[in-house]
N, C-alpha and C positions, 0 to 999 in steps of 0.2 A: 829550102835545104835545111837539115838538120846538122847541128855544130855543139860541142863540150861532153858531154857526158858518156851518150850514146854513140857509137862506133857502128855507122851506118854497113862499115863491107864487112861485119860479121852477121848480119840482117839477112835473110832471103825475103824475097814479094809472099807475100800471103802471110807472113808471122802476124801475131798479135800485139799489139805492146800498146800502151798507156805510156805519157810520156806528162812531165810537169816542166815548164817554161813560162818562157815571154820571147815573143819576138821582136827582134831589135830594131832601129831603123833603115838595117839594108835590106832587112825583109826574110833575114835569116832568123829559122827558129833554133835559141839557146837552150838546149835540153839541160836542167838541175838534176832529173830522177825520171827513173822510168822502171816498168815493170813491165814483166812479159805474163799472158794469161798462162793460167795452170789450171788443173784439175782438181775438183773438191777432193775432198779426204773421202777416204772411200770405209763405209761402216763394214764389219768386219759382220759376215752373215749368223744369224742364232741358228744354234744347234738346241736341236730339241730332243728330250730322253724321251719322248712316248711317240709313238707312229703315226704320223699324218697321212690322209689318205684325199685322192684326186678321185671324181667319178665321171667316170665318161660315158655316156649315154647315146644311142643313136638308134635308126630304126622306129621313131616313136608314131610316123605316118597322123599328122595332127590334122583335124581337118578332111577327113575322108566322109564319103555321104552314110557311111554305117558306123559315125565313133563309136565305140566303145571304149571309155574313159576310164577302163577298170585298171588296165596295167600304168597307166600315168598316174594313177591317183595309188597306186601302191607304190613306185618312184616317190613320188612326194610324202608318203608316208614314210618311207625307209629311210629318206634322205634325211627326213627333220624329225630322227628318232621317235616316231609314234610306232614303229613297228618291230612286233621279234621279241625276244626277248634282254634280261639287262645287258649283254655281252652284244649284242647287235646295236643298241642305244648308246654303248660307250664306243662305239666303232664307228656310229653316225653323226657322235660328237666330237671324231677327232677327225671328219672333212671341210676341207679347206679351200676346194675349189669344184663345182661342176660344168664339167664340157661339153657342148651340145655339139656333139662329131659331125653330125649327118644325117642326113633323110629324115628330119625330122619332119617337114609336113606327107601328105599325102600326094600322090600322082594328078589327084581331082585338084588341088590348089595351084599349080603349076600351069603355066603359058604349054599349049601342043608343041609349038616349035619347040619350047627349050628342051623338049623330050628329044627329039631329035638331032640336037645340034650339041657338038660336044666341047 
């Protein structure tokens, strides 16, 4: 049983708390200080003056018995500003994240059943 400090019926089961004592010789614990858990401080988000850009990508069929690795390798050209001109290069230096949505391998890499099963 918890006794002093802490006022056990304003408590519900599940709270969190930290508690600083000793327990005595009836076996009761003397609460000094206690603290309840909180939540960090939470960083307030950067706002940024120039346009960040997300690329999302899908369709790219990887792995098919006829690659042709010419539009992937223009993706990765576009992406890592090697392509276009300067206004496409400062466009591809202000992405910040790519998404690989979908369908990314080919039909030929895939299990038959899973073509089937949805």
């Amino acid at each position: 049983a918890l006794e002093g400090k802490l006022d056990v019926q304003t408590s519900v089961t599940g709270t969190i708390v930290a508690v600083y004592g000793k327990e005595d010789d009836s076996g009761r614990f003397q609460v000094k200080d206690f603290c309840y858990a909180d939540l960090p401080v939470q960083n307030s988000p950067q706002t940024h003056q120039e346009d960040r850009f997300v690329v999302l990508v899908s369709g790219l069929g990887i792995g098919s018995n006829h690659d042709n690795l010419l539009g992937l390798q223009l993706l990765v050209d576009l992406i890592t500003g090697q392509l276009g001109d300067v206004g496409d290069q400062r466009s591809a230096a202000s992405i910040v994240r790519v998404i690989v949505a979908g369908n990314s391998l080919s039909e030929s890499t895939q299990d038959k059943d899973s073509l089937t099963k949805a």
